[in-house]
C-alpha positions as CSV (number, residue, x, y, z in Angstrom):
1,X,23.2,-91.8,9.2
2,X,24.3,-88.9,7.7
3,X,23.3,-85.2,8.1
4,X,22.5,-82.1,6.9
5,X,22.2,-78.1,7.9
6,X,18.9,-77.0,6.4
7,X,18.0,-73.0,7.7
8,X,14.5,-72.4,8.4
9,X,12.5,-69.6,8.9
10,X,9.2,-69.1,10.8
11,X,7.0,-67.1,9.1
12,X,5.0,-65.0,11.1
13,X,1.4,-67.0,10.6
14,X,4.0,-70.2,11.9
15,X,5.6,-68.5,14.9
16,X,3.4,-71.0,17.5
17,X,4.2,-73.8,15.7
18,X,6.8,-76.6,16.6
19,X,9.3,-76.9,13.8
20,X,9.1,-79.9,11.9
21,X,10.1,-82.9,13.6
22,X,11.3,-86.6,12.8
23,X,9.0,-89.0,14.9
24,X,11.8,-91.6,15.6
25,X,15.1,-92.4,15.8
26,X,14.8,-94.2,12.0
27,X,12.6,-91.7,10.7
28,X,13.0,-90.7,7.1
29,X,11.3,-87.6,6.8
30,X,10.2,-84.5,9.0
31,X,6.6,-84.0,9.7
32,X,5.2,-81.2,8.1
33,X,2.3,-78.9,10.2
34,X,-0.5,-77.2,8.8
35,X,-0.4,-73.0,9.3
36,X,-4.2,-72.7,8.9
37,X,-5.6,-70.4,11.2
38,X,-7.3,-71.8,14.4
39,X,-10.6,-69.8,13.9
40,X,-10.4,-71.4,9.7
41,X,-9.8,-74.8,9.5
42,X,-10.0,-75.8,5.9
43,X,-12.6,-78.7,4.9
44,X,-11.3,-81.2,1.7
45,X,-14.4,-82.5,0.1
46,X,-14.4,-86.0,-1.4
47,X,-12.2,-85.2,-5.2
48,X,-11.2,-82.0,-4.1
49,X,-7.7,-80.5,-3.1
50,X,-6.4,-77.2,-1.0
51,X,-2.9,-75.6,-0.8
52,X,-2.0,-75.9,2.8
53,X,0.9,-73.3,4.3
54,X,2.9,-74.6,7.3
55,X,4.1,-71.6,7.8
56,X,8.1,-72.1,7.4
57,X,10.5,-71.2,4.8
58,X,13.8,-73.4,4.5
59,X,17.3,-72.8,3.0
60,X,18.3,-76.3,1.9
61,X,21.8,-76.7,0.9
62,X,23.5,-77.0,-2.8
63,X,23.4,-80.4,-4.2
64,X,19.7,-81.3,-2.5
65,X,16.1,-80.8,-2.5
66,X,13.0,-81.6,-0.2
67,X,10.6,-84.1,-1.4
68,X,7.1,-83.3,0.0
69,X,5.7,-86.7,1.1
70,X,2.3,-87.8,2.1
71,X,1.9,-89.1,5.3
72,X,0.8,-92.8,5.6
73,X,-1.9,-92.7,8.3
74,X,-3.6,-90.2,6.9
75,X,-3.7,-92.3,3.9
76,X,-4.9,-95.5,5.2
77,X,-7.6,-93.7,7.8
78,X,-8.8,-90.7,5.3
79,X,-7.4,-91.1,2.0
80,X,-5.8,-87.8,2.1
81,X,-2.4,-87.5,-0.1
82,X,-0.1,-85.1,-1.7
83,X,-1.3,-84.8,-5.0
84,X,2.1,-84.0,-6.6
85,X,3.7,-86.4,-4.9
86,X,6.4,-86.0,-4.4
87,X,6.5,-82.3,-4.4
88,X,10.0,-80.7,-5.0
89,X,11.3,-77.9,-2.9
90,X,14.3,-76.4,-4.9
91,X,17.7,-75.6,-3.5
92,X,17.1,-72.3,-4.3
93,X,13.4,-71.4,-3.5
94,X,12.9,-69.4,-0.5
95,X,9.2,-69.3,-0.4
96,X,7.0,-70.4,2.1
97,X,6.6,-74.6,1.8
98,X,3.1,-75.2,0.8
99,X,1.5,-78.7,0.6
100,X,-1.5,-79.8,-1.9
101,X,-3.7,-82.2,-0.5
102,X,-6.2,-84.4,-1.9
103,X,-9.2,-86.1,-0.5
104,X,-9.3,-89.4,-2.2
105,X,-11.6,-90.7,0.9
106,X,-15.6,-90.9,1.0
107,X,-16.1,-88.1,3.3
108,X,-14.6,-84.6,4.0
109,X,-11.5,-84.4,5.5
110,X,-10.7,-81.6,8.1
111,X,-7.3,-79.8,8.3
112,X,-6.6,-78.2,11.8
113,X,-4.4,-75.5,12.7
114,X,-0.6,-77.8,14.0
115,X,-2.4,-81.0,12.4
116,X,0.7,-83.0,10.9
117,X,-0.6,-82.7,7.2
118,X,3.1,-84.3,4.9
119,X,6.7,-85.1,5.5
120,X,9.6,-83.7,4.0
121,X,12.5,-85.6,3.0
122,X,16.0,-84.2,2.5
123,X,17.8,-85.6,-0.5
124,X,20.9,-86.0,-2.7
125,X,20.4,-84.4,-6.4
126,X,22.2,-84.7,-9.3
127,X,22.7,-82.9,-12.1
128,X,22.6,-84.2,-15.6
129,X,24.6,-83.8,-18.6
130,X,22.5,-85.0,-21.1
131,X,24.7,-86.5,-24.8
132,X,22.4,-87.0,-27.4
133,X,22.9,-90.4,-29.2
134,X,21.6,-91.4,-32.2
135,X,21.2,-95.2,-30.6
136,X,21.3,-96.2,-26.7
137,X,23.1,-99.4,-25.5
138,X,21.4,-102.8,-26.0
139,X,19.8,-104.5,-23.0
140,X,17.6,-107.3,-22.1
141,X,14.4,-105.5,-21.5
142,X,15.1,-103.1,-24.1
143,X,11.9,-101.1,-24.7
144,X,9.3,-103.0,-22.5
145,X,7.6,-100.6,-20.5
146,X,4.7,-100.7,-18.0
147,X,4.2,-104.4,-16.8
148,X,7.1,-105.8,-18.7
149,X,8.6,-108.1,-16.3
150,X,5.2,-110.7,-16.5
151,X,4.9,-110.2,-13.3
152,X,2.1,-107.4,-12.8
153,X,-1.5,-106.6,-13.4
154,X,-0.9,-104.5,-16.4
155,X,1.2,-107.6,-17.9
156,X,-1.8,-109.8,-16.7
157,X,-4.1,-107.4,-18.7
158,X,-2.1,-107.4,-21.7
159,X,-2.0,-111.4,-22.0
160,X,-5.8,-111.5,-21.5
161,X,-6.2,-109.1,-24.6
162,X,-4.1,-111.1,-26.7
């Protein structure tokens, strides 16, 4: 498995806070904490979202980016996600690493101060040179989009209109 240096920062509303960890040996991404205060935990009712700080600021190499992630359990127990999933931290941004989440549950969702809230994935990017053509190459599936294969609900749908 390869690896890469990433710099981090705690910011001073972080300092107490473990820095984000992978939770084994095959883990893709680094857990993410939330920076709320003890005394103000913030409540996400049902529909609604909140920008979360975790209180660090990273310095990811040239060449990658961090991909804010939800985190699975929470999910399947409380319906909480990113909502911009992923989220893109830049190469170049230095700010502090803030995470939207949304409450797609039944009932409120509480965040807690050190609460592991989102991961963060460190990836390859690349950059594109675009060249405009007047026509692309020919291929099978051509211009089929959503459901195109026959194999999907949205194909299923589509037949059943027809």
């Amino acid at each position: 498995m390869k690896s890469v240096k990433v710099k981090i920062t705690r910011l001073p509303h972080g300092a107490d806070l473990p820095l984000p960890a992978y939770q084994s040996a095959g883990a893709a991404g680094l857990d993410l904490m939330a920076a709320v205060p003890a005394d103000a935990p913030v409540t996400i009712a049902p529909g609604a979202r909140a920008q979360i700080p975790t209180g660090i600021a990273i310095s990811l190499p040239h060449g990658t980016e961090g991909q804010v992630r939800p985190r699975s359990g929470l999910a399947a127990r409380h319906g909480i996600s990113v909502l911009n999933t992923p989220g893109t931290v830049d190469a170049d941004y230095r700010g502090e690493i803030q995470v939207i989440l949304v409450n797609f549950g039944a009932e409120s969702f509480t965040v807690e101060r050190g609460q592991r809230i989102a991961q963060l994935v460190i990836a390859p990017v690349f950059r594109a040179q675009l060249l405009e053509q007047k026509n692309l190459d020919k291929t099978k599936r051509g211009t089929k989009g959503f459901g195109s294969t026959g194999k999907g609900p949205i194909d299923k749908m589509a037949k059943r209109r027809r």
